[in-house]
N, CA, C and O atoms as CSV, one atom per row, in Angstrom:
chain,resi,resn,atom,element,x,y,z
A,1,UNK,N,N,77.073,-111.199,-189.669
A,1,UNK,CA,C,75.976,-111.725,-190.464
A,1,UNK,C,C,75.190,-110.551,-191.034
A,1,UNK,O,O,74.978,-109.574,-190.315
A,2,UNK,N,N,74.793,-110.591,-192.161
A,2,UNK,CA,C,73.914,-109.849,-193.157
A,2,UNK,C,C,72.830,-109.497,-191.936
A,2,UNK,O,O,72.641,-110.072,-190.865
A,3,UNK,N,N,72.043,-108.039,-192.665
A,3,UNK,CA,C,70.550,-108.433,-191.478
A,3,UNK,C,C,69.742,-108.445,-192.955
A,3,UNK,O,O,69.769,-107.802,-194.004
A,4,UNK,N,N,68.960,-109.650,-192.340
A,4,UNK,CA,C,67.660,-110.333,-192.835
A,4,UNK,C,C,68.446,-111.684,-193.519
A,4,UNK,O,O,67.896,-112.240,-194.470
A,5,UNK,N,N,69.592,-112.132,-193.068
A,5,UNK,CA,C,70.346,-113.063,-193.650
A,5,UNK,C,C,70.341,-114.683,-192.246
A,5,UNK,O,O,71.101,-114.944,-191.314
A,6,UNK,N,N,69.050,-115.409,-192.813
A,6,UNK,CA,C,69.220,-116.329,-191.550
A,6,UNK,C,C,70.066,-117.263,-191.338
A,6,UNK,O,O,70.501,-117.801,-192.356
A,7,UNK,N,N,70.488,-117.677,-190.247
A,7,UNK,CA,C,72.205,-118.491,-190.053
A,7,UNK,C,C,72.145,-119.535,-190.147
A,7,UNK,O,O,71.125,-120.118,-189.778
A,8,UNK,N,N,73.209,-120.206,-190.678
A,8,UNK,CA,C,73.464,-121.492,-190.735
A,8,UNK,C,C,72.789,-122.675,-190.063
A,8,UNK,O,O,72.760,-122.635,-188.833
A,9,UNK,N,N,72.254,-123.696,-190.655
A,9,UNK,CA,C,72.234,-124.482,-189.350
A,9,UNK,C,C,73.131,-125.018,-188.215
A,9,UNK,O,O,72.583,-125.803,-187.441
A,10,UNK,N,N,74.300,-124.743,-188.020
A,10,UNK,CA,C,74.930,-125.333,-187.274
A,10,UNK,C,C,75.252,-123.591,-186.051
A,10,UNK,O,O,75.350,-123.376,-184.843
A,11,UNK,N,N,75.310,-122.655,-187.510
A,11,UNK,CA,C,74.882,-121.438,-186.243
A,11,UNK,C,C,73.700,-121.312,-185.486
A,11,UNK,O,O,73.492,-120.714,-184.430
A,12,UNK,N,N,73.065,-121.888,-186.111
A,12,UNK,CA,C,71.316,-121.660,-185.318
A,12,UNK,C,C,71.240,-122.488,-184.135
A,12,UNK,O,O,70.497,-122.093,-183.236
A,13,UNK,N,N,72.117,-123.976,-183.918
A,13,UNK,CA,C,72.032,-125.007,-183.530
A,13,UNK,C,C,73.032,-124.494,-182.060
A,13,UNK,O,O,72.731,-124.823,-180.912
A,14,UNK,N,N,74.015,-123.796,-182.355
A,14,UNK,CA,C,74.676,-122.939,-181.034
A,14,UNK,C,C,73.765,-121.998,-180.955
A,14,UNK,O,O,73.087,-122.377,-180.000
A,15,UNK,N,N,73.411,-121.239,-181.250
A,15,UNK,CA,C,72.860,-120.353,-180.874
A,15,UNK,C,C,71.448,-120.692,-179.440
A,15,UNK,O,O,71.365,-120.309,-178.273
A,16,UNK,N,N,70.436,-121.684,-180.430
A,16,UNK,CA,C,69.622,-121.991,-179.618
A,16,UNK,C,C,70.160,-122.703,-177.786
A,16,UNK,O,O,69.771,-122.438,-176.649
A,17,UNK,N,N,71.387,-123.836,-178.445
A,17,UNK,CA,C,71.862,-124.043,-177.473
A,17,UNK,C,C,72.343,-122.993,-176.003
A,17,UNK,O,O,71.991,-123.039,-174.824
A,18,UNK,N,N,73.249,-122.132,-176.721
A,18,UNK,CA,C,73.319,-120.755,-175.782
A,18,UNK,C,C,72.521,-120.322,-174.966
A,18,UNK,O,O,72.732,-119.887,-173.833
A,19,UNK,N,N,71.078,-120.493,-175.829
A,19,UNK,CA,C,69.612,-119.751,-174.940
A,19,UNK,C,C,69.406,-121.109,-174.126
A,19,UNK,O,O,69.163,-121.065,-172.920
A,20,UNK,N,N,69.470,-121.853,-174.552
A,20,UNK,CA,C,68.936,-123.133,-173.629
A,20,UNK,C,C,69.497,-123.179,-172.402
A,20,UNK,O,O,68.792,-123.155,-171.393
A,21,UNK,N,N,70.999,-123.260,-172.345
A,21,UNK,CA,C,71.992,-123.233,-171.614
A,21,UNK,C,C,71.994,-122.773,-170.299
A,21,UNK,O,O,72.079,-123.196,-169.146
A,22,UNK,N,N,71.839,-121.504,-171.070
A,22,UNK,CA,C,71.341,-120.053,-169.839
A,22,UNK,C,C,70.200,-120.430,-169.031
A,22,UNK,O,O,70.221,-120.531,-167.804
A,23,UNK,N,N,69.017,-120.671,-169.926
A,23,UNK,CA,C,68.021,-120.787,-169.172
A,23,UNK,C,C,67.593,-122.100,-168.402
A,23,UNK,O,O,66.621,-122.342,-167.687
A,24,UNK,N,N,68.236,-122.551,-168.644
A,24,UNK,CA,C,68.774,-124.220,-167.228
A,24,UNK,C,C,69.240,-123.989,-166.382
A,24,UNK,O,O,68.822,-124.357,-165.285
A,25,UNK,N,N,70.494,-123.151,-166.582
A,25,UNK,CA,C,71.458,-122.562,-165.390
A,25,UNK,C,C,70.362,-121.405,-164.424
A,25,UNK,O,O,70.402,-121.047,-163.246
A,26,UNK,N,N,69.660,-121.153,-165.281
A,26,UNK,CA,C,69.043,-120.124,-164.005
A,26,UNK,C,C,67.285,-120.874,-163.890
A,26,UNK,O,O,66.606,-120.423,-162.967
A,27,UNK,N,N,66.801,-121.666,-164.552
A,27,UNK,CA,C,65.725,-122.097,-163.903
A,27,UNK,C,C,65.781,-123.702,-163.804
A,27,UNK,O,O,64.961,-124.354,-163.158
A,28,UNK,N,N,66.723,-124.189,-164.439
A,28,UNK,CA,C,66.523,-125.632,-163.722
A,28,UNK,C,C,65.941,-126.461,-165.067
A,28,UNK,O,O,65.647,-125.877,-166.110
A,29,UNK,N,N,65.847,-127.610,-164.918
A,29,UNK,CA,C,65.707,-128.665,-166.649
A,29,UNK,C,C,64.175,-128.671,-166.588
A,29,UNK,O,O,63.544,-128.627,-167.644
A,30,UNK,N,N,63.586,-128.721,-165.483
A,30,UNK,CA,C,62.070,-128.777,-165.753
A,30,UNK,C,C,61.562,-127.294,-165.237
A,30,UNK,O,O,60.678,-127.346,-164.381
A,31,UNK,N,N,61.920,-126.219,-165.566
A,31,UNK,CA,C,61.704,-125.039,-165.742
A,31,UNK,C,C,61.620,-124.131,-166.280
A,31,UNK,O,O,61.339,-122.996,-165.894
A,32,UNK,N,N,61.956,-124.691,-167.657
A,32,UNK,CA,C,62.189,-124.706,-169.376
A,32,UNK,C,C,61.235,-125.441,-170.112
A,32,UNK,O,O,60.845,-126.606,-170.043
A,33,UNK,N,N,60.909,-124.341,-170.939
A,33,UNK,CA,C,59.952,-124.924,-172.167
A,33,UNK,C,C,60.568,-124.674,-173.522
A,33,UNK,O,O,61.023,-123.612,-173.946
A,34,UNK,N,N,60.493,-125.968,-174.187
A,34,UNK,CA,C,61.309,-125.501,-175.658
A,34,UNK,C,C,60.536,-124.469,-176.667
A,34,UNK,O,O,60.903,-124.367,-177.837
A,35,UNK,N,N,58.996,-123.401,-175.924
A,35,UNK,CA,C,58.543,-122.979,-176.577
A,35,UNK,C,C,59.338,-121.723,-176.116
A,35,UNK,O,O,59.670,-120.848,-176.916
A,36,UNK,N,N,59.610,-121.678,-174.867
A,36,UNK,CA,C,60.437,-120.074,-174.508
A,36,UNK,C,C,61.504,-119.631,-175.033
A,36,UNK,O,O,61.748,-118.452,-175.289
A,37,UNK,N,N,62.616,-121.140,-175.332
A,37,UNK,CA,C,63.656,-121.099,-175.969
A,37,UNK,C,C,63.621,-120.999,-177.221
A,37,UNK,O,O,64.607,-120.527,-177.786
A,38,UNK,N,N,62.415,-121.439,-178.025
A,38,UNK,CA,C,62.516,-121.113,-179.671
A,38,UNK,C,C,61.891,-119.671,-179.504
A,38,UNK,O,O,62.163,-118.993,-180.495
A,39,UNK,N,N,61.149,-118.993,-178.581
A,39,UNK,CA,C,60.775,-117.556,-178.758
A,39,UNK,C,C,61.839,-116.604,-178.543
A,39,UNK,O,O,61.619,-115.434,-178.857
A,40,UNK,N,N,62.935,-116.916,-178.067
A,40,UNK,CA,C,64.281,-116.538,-177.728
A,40,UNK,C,C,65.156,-116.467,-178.992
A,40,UNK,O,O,65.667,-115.405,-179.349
A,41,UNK,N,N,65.264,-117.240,-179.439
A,41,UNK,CA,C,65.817,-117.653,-180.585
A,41,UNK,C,C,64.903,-117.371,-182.092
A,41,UNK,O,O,65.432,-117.804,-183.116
A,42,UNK,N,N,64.210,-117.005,-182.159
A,42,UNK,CA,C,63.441,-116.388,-182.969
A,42,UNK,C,C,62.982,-117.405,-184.042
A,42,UNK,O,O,62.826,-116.951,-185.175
A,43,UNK,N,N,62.720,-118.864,-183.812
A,43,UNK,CA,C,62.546,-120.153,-184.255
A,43,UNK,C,C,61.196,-120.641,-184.020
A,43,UNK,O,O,60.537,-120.318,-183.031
A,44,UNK,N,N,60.763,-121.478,-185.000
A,44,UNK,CA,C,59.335,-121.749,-185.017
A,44,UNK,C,C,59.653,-123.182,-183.338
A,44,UNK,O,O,60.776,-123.685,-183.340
A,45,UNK,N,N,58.830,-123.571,-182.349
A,45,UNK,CA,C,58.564,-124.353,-181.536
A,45,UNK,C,C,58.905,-125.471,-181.800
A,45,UNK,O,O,59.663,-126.057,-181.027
A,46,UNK,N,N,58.410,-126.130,-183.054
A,46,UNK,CA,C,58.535,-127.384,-183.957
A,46,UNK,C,C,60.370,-127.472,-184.742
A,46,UNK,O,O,60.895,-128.484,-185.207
A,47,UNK,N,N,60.923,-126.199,-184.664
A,47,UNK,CA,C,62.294,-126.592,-185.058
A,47,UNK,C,C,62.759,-126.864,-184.116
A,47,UNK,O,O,63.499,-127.817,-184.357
A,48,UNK,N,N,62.813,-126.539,-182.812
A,48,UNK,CA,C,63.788,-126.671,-181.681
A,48,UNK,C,C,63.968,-128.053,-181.052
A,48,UNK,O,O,65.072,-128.332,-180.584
A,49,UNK,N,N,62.925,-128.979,-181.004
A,49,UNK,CA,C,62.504,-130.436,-181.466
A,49,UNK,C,C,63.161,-130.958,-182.497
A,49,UNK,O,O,64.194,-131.521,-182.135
A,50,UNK,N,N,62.942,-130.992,-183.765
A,50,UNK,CA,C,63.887,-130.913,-184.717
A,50,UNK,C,C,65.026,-131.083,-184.692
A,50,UNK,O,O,65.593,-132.087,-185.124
A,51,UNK,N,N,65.758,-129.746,-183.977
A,51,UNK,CA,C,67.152,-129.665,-183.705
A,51,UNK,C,C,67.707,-131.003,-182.756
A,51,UNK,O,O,68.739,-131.627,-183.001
A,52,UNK,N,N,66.850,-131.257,-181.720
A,52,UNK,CA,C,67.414,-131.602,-180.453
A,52,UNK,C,C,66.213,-132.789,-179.919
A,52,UNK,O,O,66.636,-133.228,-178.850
A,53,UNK,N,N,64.918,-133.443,-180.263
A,53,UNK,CA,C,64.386,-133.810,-180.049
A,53,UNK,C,C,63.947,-133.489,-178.383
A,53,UNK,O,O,64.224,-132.373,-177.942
A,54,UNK,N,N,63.513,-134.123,-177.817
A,54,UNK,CA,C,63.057,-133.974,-176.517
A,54,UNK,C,C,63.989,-134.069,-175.496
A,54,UNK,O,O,64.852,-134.941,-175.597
A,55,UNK,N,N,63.977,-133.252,-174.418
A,55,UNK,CA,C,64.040,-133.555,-173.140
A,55,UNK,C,C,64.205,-134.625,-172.097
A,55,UNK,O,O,65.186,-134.865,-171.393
A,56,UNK,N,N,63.014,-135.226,-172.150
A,56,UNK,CA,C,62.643,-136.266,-171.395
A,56,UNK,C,C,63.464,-137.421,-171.993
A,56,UNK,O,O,63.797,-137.699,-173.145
A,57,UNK,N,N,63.739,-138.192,-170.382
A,57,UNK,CA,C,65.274,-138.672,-170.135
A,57,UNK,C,C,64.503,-140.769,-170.585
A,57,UNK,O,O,65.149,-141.807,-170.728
A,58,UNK,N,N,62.651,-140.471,-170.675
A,58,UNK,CA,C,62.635,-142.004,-171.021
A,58,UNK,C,C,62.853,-142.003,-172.669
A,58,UNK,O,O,63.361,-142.971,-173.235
A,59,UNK,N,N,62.306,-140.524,-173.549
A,59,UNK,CA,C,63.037,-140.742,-174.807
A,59,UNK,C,C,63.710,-140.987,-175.452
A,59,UNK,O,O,63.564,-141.202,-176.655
A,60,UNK,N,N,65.002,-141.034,-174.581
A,60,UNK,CA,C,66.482,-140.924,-174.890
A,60,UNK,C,C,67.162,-141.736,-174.500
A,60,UNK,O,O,68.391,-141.723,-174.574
A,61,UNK,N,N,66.312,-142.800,-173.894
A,61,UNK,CA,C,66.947,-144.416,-173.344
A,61,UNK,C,C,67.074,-144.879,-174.887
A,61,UNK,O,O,67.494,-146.003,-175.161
């Protein structure tokens, strides 16, 4: 990738996932904030929502 060239959405969409991933595997689903993972990912808070909506398991009934 170019630098200063931002990625695809569907690259951005693994990517974030990747960071998410990781950081479940080592702290657990409620040990994660989607603000740490979009600061990881170099993404505004409000996209990572976006991407993936919420967490919480009554949203997603």
């Amino acid at each position: 990738m170019a630098q200063g060239k931002r990625p695809a959405g569907a690259d951005r969409r693994e990517q974030v996932l990747d960071i998410a991933v990781a950081d479940f595997a080592e702290h657990g689903l409620h040990g994660v904030c989607a603000e740490v993972i979009a600061r990881k990912a170099g993404i505004a808070h409000a996209y990572v929502f976006r991407l993936f909506g919420t967490k919480s398991t009554e949203a997603n009934r």
